[in-house]
N, C-alpha and C positions, 0 to 999 in steps of 0.2 A: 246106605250110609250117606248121610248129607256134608258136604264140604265147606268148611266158611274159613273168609280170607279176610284180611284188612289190609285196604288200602290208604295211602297216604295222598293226599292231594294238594292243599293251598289253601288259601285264607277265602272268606265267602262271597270275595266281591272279584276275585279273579278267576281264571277262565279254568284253571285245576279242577276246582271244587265242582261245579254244576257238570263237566264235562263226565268226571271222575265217575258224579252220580247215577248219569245214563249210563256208562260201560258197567259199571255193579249191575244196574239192572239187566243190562242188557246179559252178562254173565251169568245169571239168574234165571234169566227166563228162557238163554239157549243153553247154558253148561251145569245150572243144576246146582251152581255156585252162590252161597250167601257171602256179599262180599259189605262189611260194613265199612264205607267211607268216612274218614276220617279229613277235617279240616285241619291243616296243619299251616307251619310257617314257610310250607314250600321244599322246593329243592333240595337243599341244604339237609333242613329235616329229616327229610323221606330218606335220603341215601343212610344218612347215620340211623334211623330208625328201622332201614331194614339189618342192617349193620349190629345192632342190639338184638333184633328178633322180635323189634317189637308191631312190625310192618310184613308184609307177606311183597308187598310190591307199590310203586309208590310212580307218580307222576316228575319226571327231574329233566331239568334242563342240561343239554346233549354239554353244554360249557361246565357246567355246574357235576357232571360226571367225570369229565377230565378234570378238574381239580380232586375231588375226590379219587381218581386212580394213581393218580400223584403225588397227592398229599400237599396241595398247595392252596394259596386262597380263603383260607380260615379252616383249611383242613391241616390239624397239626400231625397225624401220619397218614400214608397209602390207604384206603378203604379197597380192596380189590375184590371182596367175597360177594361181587354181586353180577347179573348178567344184564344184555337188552333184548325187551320180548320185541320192540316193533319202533317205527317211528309214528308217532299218534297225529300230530298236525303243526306246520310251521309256527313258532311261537319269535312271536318280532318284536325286537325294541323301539317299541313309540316313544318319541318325545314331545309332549303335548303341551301347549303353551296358549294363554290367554290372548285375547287378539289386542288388549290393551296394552298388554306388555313392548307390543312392536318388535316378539323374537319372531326372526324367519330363519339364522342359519346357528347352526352349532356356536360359530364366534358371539353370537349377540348373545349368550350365554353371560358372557364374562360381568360379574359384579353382581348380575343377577340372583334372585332366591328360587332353589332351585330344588326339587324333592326326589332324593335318589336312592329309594328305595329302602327298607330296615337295612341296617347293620349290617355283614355277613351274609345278606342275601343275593340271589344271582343277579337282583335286576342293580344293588349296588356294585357286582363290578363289571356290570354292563357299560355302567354311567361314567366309567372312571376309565376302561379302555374306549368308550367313544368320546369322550372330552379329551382323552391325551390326544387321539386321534386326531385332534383337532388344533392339538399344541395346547390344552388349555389343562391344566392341575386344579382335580376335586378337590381337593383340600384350599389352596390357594387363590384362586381365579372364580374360587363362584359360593355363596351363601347358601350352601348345604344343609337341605334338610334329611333326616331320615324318616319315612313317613309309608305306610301300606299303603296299597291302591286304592282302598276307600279314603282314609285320609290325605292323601295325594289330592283325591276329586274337592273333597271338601274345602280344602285348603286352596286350591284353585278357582272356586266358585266362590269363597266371601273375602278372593285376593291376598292372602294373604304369603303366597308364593306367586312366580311369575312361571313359572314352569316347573313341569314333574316325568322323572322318567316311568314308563310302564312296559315290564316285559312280560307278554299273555298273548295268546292266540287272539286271530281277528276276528269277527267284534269283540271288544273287552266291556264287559256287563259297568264296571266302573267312570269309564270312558263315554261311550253311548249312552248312561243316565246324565251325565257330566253336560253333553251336548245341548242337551235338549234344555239345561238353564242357561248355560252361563255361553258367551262367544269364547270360544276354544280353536286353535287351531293343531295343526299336524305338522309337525315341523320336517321338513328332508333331510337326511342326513350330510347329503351331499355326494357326488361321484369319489371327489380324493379322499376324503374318510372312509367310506364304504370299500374303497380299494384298499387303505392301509389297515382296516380293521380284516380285511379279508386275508392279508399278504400277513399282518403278525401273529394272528390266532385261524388255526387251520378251523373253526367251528362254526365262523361266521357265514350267512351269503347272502346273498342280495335279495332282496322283498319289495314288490311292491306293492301299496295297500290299494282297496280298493276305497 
């Protein structure tokens, strides 16, 4: 009797999706498992989609579960009826900014136009506990856009933002096409942020990219 599963992953230009694809297969060709991948809006999604029964298992960011066990964060109650099979591979908040822009640190943010991810998504309240981080208010202190990592890149490349956050495993398939047009840089998040992001949310820790 053959088994088939569906999984939840992310949108097609982040690192969910393509990742997700090889583990189906890879479940397939050692467990006997058809597992059909689904492109999804990420995190968020997957947890409430398995949550529905409409998901068998899904790709979710380790932040983006503790709001979900909690019931906080665009989670309007507790989701607890789900488990964790593994940790798959460190997924980092890049902040990536044009080199014309002249941002080098989280402060030179301020005033700036800035792409923080869809709505309710993990990577926007990425963007909003690392700018507080910073002393700086997403809403207040910077020209917010909400934008997916494909359009993030786009929008970076014909200038029309001066930076965008991305939260994805490294290399981000969006990011690295991004490079290879436009001058892009990688911005540090800095040591005192990195320490008060690590000191007020127990999820965070330190990365350094290559």
């Amino acid at each position: 009797k053959s088994v088939s599963m569906t999984m939840g992953t992310g949108g097609p230009t982040g690192t969910y999706y393509g990742f997700g694809g090889v583990l189906g297969q890879y479940m397939k060709n050692h467990a006997g498992v058809d597992v059909n991948v689904v492109s999804t809006d990420g995190s968020k999604a997957n947890i409430e989609g398995i949550d529905a029964g409409d998901y068998h298992m899904g790709i979710v960011q380790n932040d983006v579960m503790n709001y979900a066990y909690k019931g906080t964060n665009g989670f309007e109650a507790p989701i607890t009826d789900f488990s964790v099979i593994g940790c798959v591979y460190s997924e980092v908040c890049q902040l990536v900014a044009t080199k014309a822009s002249g941002i080098k640190t989280i402060a030179d943010l301020k005033g700036k136009s800035v792409a923080v991810g869809d709505v309710g998504s993990g990577v926007y309240y990425n963007a909003e506990q690392i700018l507080a981080a910073a002393g700086l208010d997403i809403d207040a202190d910077i020209k917010k856009t909400a934008a997916s990592f494909g359009d993030s890149a786009t929008a970076l490349k014909d200038g029309s933002i001066d930076a965008a956050f991305i939260t994805a495993g490294t290399p981000t398939t969006a990011i690295t096409e991004l490079a290879t047009a436009t001058n892009v840089v990688a911005v540090d998040l800095g040591e005192d942020v990195i320490a008060k992001l690590m000191n007020d949310f127990p999820f965070y820790t330190k990365y350094e990219m290559t």
